[in-house]
NULUMTOR-36540 format. One record per residue: x, y, z of N, C-alpha, C, O in turn. Coordinates in steps of 0.001 Angstrom, whole numbers, plus 500000, padded with zeros to 6 digits. Atoms other than C-alpha are relative to their C-alpha. Layout:
XYZXYZXYZXYZ/...
//
This chain:
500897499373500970912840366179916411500070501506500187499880502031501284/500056498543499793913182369936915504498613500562500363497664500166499687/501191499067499927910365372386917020499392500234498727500039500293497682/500585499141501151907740373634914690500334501348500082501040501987499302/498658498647499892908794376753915990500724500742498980500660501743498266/498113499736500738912139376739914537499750500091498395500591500599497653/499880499833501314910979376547911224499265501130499230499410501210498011/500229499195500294909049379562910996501063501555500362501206502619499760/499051499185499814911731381279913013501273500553499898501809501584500304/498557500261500479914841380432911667499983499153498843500604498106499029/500378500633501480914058379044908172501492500241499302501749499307498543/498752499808500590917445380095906918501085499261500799501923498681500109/499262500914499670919441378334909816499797498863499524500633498143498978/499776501894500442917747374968909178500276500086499039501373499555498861/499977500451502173917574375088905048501905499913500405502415498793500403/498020499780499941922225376285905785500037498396501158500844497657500594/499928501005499408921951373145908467499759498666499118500649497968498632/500396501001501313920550370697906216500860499739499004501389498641498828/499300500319500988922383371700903139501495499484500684502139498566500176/498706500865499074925568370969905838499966498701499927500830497948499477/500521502056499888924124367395906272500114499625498242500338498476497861/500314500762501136923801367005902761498652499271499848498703498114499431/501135500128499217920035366725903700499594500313498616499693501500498303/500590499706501347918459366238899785499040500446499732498942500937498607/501583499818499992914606366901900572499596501344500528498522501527501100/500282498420499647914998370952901203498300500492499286497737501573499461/501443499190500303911530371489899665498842499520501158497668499881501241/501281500408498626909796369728902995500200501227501109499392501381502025/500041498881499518910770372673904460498887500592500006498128500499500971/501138499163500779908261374739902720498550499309500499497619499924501020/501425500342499985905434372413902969499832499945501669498844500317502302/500702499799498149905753372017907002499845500966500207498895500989500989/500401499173499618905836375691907220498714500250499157498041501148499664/501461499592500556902624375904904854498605499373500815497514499874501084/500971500461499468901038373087906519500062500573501645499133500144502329/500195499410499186901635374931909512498829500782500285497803500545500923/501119499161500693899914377890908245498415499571500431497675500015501309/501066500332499919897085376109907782499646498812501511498602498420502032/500171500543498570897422374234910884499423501325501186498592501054502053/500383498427498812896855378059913156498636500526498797497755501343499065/501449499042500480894159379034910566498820499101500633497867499495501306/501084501263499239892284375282911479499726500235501254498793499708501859/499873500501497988892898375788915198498949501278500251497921501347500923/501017498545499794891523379494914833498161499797500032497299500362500705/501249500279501034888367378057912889499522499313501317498777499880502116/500358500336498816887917376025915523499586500229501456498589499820502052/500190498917498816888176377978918517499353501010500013499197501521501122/500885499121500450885979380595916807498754499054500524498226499281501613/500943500792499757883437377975916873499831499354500974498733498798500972/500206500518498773883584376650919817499432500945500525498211501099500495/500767498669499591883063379694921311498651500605499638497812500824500511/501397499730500754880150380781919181498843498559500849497695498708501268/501198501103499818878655376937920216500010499946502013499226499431502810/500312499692498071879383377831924310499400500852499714498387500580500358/500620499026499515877895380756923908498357500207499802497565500903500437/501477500611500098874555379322922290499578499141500918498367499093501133/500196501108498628874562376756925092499604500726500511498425500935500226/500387499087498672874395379304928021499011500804499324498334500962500340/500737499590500510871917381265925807498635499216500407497755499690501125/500951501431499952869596377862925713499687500069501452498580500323501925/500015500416498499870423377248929357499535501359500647498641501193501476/500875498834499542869337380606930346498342499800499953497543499509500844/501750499869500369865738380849928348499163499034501111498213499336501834/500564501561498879865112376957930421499609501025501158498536501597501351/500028499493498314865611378532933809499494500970500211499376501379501366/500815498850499609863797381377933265498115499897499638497215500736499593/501329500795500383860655379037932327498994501103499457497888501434499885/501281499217500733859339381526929634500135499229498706501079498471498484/500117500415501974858711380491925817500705501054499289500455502259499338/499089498747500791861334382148923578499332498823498685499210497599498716/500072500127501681860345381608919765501698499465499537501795498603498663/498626500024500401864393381492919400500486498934500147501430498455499518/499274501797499206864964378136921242500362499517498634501571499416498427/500161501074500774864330376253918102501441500362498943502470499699498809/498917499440500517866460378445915895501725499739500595502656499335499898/498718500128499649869525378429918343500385498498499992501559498217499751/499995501444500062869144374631918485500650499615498682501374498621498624/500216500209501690869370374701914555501644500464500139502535499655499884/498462499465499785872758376693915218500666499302500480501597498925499767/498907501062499112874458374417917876499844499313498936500525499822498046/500031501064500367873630371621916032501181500061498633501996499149498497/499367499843500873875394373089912789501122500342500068501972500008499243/498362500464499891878477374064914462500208499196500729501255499612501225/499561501222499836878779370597916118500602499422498717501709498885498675/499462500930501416878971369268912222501154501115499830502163500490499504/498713499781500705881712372012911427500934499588501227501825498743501147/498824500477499048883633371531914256500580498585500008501764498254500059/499282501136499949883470367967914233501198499959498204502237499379497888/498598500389501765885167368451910016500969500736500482502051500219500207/498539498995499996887699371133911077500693498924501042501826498489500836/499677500875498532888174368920914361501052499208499173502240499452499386/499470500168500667889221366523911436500946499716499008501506498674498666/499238499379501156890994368252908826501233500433501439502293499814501339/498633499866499493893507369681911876500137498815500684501107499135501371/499346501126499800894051366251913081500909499565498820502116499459499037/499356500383501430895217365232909513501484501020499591502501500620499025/498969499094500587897453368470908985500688499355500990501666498696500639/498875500301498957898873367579912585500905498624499891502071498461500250/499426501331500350899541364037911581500948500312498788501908499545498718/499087500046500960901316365438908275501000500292500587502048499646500574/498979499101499828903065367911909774501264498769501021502379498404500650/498910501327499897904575364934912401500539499085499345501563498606499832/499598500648501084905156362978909722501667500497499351502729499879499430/499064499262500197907518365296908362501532500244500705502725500102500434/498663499786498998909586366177911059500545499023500310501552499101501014/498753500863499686910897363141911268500608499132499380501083498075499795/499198500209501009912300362558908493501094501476499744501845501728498802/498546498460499865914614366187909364500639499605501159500072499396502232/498877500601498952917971365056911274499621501316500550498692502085500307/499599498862499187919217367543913633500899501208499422501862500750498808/498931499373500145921161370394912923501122500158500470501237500416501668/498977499958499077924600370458913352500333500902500653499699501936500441/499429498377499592926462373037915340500978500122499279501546499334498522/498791499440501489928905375212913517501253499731500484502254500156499906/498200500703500073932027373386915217500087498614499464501095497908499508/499911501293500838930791370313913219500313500576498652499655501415498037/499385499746501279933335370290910074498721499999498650497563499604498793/500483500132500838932098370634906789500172498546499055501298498536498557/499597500809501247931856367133904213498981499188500152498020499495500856/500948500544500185930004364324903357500247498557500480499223497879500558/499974501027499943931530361198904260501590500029501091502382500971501098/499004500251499291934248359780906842501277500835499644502007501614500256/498345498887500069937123361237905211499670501120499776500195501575498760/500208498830499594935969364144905880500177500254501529500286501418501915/500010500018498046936163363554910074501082500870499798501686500986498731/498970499414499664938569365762911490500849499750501315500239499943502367/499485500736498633940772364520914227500828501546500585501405502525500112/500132498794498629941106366755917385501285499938500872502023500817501318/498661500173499286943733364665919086500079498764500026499147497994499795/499310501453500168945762361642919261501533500102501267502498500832501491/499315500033498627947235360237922517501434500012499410502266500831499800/498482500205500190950460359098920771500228499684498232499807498858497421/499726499013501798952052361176917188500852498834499499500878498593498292/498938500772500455954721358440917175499372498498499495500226497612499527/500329501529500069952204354903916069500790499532498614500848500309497661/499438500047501037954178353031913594499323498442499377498853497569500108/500910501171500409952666350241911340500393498636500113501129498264499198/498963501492499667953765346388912799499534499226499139498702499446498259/500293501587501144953477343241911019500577499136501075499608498376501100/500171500728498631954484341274914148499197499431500691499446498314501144/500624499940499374951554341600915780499072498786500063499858497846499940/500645500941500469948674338903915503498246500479500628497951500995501706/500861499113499918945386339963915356498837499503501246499252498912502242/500490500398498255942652339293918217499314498822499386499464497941500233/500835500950500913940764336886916140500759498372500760500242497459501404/499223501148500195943830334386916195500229499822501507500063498734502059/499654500054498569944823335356919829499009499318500398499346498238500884/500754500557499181941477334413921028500018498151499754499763497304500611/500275501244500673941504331153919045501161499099501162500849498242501989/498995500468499308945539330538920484499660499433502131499985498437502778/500088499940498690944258331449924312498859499215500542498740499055501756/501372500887500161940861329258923795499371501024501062499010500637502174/500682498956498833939429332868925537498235500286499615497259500284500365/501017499510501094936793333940922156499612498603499649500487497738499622/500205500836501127935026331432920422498781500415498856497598500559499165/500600499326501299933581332629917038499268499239499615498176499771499416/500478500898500557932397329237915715498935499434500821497962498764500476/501343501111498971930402328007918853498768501330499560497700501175498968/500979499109500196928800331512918748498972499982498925497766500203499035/500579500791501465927872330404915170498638499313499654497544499569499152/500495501151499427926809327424916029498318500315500495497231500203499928/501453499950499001924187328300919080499106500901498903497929500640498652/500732498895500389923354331477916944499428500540498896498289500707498460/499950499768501219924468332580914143501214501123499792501522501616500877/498870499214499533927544334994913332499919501151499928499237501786499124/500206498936499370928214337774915048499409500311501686498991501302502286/500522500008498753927364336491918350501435499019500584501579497797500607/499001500641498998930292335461920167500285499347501018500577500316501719/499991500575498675930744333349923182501376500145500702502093499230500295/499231499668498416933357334386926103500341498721500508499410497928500649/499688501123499365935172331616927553501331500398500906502222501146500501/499064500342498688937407331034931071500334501795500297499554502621500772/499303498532499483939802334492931437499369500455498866498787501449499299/500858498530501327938101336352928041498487500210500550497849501253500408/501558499706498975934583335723930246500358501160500912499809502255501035/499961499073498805936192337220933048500427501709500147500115502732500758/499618498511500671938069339820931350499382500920499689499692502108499779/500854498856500292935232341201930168499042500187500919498409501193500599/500218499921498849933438340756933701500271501435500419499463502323500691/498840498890499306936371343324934800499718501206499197499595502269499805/500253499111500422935722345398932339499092501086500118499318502266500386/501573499182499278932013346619932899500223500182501376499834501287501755/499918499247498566932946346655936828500959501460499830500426502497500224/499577499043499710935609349146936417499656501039499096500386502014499271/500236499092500649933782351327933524499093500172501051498915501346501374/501359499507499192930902351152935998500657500992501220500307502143501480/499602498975498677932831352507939091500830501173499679501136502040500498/499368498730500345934657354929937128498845500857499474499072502061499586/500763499131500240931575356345935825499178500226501371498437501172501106/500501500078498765930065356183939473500921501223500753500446502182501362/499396498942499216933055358166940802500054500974499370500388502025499916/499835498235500286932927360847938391498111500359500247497941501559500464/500311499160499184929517361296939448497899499819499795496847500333500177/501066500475500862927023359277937306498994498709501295499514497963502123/501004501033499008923937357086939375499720498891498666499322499074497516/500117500919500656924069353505938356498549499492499575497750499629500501/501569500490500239920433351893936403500899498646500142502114498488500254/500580500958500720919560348589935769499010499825499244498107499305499898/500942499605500483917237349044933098499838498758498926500730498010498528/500245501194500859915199346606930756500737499795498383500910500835497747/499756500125501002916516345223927621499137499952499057499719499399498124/501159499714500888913616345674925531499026500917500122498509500974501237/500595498601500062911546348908924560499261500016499121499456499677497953/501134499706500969908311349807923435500327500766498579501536500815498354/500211499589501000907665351538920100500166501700500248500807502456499519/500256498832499799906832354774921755501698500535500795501954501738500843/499130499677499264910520354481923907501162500307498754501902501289498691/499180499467500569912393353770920793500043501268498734500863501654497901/500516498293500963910688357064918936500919500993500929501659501852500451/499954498945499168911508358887921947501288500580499819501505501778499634/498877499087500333915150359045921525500351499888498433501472500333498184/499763499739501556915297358885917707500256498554499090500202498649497864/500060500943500639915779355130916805499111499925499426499577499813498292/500925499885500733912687355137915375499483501377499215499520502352499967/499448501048501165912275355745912156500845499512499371500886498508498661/498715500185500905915440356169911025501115498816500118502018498514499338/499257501462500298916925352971912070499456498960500573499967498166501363/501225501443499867913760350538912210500733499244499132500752498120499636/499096501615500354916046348153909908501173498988500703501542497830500505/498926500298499333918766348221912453499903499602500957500941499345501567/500754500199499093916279347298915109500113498650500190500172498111499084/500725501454500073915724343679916138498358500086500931498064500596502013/501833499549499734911593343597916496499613498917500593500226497879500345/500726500934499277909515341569918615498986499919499020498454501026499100/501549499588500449906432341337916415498944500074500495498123500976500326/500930500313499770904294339684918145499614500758501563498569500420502121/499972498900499196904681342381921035500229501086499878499728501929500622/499681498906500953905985344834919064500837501077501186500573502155501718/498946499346498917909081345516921379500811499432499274500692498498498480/498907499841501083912540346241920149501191499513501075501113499698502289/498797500504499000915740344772921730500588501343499836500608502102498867/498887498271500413917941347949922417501354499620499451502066498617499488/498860499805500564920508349102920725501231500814500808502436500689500587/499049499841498772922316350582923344499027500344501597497802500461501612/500717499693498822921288351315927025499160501655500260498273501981501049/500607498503500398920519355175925938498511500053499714497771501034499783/501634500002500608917159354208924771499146499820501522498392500680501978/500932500215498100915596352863928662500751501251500100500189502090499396/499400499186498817917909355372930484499257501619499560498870502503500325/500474498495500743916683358464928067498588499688500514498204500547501308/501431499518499810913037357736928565499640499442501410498455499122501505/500354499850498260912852357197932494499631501804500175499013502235501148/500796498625500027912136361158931644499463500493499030499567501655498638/500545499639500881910206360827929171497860500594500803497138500120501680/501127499361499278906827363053929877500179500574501145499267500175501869/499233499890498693908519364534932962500713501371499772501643501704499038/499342498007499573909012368657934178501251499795501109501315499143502151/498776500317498986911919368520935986500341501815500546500256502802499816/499624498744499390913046371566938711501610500125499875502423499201499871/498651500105500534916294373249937932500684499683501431501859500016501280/498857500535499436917955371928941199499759498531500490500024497886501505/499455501743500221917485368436939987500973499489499059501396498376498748/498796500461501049919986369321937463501335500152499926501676501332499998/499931501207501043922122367617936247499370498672500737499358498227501885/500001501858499469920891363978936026501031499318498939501428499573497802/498732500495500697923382361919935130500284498204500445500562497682501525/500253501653500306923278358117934428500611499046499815500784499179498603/499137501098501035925339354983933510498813498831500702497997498705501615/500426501936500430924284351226932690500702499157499258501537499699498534/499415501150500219925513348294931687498783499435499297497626499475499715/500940500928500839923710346370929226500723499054498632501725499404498008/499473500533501365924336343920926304498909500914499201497790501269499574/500428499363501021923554345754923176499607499602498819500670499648498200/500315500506500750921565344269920048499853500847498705498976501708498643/500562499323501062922023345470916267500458499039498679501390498235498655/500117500806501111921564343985912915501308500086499251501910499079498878/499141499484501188924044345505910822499702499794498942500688499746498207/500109500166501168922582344952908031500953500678498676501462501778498889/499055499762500988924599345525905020501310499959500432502103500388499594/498182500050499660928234345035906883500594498410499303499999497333499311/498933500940500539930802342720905265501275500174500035501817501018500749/498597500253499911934171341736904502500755500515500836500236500422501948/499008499905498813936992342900906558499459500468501355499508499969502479/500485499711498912935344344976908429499231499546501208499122500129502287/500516500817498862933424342288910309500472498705500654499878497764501180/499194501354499624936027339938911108499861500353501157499575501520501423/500210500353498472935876338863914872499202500900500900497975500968500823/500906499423499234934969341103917487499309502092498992498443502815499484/500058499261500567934906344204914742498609500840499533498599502059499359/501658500132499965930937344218914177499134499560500057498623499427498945/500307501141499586928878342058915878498577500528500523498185501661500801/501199498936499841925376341866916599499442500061501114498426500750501207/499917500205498515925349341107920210501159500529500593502261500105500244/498425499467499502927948343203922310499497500696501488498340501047501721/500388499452498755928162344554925951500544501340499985501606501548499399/499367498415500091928583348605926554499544500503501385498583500084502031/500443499189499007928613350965929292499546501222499655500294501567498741/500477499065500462926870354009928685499682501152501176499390500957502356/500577499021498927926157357625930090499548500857499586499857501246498460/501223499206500301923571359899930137499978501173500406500282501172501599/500186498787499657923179363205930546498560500836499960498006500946498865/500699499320501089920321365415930803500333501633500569500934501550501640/498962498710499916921519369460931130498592501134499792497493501044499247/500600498745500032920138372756931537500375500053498779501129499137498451/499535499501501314920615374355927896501290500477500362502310499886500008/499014499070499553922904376805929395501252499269500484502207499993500765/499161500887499572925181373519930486500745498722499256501624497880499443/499727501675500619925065371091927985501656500222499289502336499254498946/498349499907501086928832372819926056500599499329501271501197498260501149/499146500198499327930155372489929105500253498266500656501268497703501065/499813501419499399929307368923930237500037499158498670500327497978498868/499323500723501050929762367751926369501402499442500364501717498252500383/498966499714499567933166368795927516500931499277501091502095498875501112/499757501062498451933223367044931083500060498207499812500667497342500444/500073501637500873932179363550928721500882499528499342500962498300499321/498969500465500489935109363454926772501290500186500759502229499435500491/499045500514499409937492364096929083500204498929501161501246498618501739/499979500612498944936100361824931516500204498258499221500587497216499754/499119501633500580936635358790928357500957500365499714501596499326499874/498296499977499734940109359997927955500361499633501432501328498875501514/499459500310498988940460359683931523500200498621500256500872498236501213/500306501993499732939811355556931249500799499352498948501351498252498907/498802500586500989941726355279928380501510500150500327502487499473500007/498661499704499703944435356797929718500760498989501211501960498726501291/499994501108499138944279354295932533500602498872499349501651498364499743/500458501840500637943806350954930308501766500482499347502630499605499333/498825499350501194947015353244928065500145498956498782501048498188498447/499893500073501106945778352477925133500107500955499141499644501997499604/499956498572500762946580355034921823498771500202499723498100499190499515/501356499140500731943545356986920755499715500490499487500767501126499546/500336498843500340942278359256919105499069500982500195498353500703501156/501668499156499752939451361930919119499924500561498572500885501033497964/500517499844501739937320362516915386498924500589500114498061499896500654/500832498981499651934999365459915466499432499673498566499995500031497531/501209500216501145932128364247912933499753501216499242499284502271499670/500439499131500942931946365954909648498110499791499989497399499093500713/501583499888499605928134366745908945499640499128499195498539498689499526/500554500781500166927831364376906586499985498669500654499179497787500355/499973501465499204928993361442909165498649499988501211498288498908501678/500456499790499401926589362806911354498964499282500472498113499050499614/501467500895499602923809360641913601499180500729499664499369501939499789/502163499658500314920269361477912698499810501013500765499806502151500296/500106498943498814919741363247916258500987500757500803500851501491501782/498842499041499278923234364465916890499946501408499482499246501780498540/500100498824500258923945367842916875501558499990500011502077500418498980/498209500185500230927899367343917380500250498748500860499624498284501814/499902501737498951929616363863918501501444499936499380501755500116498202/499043499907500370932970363541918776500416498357499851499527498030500637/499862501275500123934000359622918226501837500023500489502732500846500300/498684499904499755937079357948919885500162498567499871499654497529500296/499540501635500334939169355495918206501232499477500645502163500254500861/498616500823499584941856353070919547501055499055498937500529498144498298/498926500197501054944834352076917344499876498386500021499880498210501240/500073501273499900944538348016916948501290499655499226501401499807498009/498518499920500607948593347114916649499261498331498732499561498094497563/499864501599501251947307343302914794498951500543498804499186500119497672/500531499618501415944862344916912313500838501459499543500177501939498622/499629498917500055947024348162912032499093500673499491498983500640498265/501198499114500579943982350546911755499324500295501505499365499679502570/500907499115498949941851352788913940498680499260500118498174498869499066/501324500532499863938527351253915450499235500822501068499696501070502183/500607498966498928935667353596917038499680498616501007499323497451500829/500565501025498631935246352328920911499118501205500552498719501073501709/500867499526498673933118355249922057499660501397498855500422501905498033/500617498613500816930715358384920431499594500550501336499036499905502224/500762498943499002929886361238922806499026501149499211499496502115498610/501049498892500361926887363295921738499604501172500618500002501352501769/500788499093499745924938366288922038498322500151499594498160501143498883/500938499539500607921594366476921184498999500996499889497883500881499381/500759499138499255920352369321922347498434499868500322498007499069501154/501463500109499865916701369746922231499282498692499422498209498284499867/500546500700501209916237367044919267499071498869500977497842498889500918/500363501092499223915526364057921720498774500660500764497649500349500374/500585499746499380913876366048924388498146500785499248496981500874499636/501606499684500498911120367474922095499616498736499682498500498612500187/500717501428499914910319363766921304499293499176501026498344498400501131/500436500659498578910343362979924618499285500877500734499063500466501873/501068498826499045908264365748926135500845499923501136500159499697502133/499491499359498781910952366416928775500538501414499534500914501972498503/500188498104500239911078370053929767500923500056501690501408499144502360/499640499681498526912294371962933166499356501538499932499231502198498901/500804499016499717910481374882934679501172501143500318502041501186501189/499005499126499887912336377698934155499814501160500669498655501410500999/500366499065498695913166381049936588498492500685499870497738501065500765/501584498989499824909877382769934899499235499045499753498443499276498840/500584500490499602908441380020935664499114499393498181497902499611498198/500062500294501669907790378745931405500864498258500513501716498004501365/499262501151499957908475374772930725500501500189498696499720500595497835/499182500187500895911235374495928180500552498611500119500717497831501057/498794501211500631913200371871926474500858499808500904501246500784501547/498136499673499773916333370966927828500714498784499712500058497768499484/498951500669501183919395369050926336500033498643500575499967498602501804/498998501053500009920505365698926372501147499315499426501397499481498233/498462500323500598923844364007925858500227498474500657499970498003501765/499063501492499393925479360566926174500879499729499334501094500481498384/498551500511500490928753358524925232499836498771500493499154498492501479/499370501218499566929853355308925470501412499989500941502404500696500768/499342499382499334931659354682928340500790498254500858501157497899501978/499663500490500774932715352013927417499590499549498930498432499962498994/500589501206500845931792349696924338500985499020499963502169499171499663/498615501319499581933413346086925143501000499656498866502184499334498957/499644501580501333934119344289921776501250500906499502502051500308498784/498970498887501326936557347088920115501402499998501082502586499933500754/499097499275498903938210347915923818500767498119500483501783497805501102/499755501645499363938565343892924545500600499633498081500514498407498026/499557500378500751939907343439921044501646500927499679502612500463499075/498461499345499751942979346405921590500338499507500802501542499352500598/499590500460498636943352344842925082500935498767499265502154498910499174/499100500780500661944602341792923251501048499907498935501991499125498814/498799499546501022946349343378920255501033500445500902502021499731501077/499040499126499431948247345535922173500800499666501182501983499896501433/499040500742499174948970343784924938500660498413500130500768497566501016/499483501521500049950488340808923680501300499688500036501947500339499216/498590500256499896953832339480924469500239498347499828499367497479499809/499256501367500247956050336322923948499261498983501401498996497818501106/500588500692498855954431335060927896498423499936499762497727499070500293/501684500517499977950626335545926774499544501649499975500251502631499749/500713498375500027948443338764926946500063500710501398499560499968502242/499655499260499036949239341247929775498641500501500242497749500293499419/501386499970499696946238342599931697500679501985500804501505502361501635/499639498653499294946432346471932423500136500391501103499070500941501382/499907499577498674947438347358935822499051500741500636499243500701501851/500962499606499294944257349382936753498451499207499388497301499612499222/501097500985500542942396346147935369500147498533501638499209497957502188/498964501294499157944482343305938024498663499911501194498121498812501315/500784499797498648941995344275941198498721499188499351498116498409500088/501221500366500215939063343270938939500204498508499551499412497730500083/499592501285500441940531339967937224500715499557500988501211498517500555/498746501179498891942826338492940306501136499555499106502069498906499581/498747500336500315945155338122937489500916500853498922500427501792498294/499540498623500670947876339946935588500315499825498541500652500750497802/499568500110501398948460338171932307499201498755499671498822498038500596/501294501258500502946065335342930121501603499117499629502395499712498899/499583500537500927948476332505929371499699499162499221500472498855498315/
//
């Protein structure tokens, strides 16, 4: 959520940010800075009066203790009593502005930064880099769908079955495979430098506000009702608010996070191709990492996040890419996010396995985390995460790509975690 702040102080960045986003509702601008306005005149009104009604108190409380008869008692009585009734309406009326004014703000994404491209829709992304210039389009190949079916590893139909589709069930070496997987995203995010959670799979109302799922993707939510807890959508949601309400000293920083969790989302509105097999599903396992950064740190450890998922890809050697989000692809609370796709030889097409963010402040003003800075002032400060892995996309190239005439090959800095080197 942007500062109120920011919108009296930079009214021309956000409105040029916005129109970037393609952000249609530029006249709420105006009214949060009006209801502002009148938000510091209410507060004034108030605090005038208060004052005025302490200072008739100790007046009162004087005359008592000096056990004479003042004529005035009755009168000042007549006074308190009358600014109790305004205070309690202004009291009120700035509750109501304050409730608009939150209201507001969160329905305004983030602003991008100005190395997020200009457009409105995917083909607009701009790609940054690509492991390998030479991919050429096969028809050979067979896609993971069929593999899993051939290797009896996936099963699509039981998942069905127990569930409903989009929930997959794991069987023998595709169980284990993906076992292997979360151990070695976990210890690779461990050795570059990240402290492992275990954190709950379900989050209050107030956790998933905190980092921005709420409101903007309460459809994409799966809801508890009758507790009114949300299954997460990735592990970012617990791991972000373990500092939520929380001053932090600057040489506790960086904190820096991974987890393991299965991940729950609706998709509502996805179809045809795009949701064949493991492609969009509404149950999936991810590794995730967290950042939270001095201001003055967050370019640089954006920076430290993407080369540390190139570094795992480069391992697994699968092709990749890197796609620097135009502003209209843009998340809600990102501020820049670079997305990285892996080449799938049996669907010939690019599939995102991992977003690295920035959000600078957006999250942390939601979340009331701050850090006490040298003059001693609590400020904001940034957060960032990536996927580090996401299974279903990275376990569906694993099988495109490594498939041969003997069965599916198992990546050589995978073998230690599976005991074996190929599925036949």
């Amino acid at each position: 959520m942007l500062s109120i702040s920011r919108f009296s102080e930079d009214k021309e960045g956000i409105l040029k940010g916005l129109k970037k986003r393609k952000f249609d509702n530029i006249e709420i601008i105006d009214k949060i800075i009006d209801l502002d306005i009148s938000r510091k005149k209410l507060q004034q009104d108030l605090d005038q009066i208060l004052f005025e009604s302490n200072r008739i108190s100790k007046e009162i409380s004087e005359i008592f203790k000096s056990n004479k008869s003042d004529k005035n008692v009755d009168d000042l009585k007549m006074k308190s009593s009358t600014l109790k009734s305004k205070s309690k309406e202004i009291s009120e009326k700035l509750d109501s502005v304050k409730k608009d004014i939150h209201t507001h703000l969160t329905t305004i994404p983030n602003i991008p930064e100005n190395e997020v491209p200009d457009g409105s829709s995917e083909e607009d992304n701009i790609e940054i880099f690509i492991s390998n210039k030479d991919i050429k389009e096969n028809n050979d190949c067979e896609n993971h769908w069929d593999i899993s079916k051939k290797y009896d590893i996936l099963d699509f139909e039981l998942g069905s079955k127990i569930t409903g589709s989009g929930f997959p069930v794991y069987k023998g070496a595709g169980a284990k495979l993906q076992r292997a997987l979360i151990s070695y995203f976990l210890d690779k995010n461990i050795d570059a430098g990240y402290s492992e959670y275990n954190v709950p799979h379900l989050v209050n109302q107030e956790s998933a506000f905190s980092t921005g799922q709420l409101p903007d993707k309460d459809g994409q939510m799966y809801h508890i009702e009758n507790d009114n807890l949300y299954l997460i959508p990735t592990s970012e949601v617990p791991l972000t608010n373990i500092y939520r309400d929380v001053i932090l000293e600057n040489n506790q920083l960086p904190i820096c996070m991974t987890a393991y969790t299965p991940c729950f989302r609706r998709e509502a509105g996805s179809y045809g191709a795009e949701v064949r097999g493991l492609n969009r599903i509404h149950q999936f396992d991810k590794v995730e990492i967290v950042r939270i950064e001095h201001p003055d740190k967050s370019k640089e450890s954006f920076d430290k996040m993407i080369s540390h998922v190139k570094s795992i890809l480069n391992e697994l050697k699968l092709d990749y890419r890197i796609i620097n989000l135009c502003a209209g692809d843009l998340g809600f609370t990102s501020a820049i996010t670079y997305d990285f796709e892996v080449y799938s030889k049996g669907q010939n097409k690019w599939l995102e396995i991992s977003s690295v963010s920035n959000f600078k402040t957006y999250q942390s003003n939601r979340l009331n985390l701050k850090y006490k800075d040298s003059d001693g002032k609590n400020k904001y400060l940034h957060t960032l995460n990536g996927s580090s892995l996401a299974l279903p996309r990275v376990m569906s190239a694993l099988l495109e790509n490594y498939q041969t005439k003997e069965g599916i090959s198992i990546p050589n800095v995978l073998v230690p975690y599976t005991g074996f080197d190929i599925i036949k």
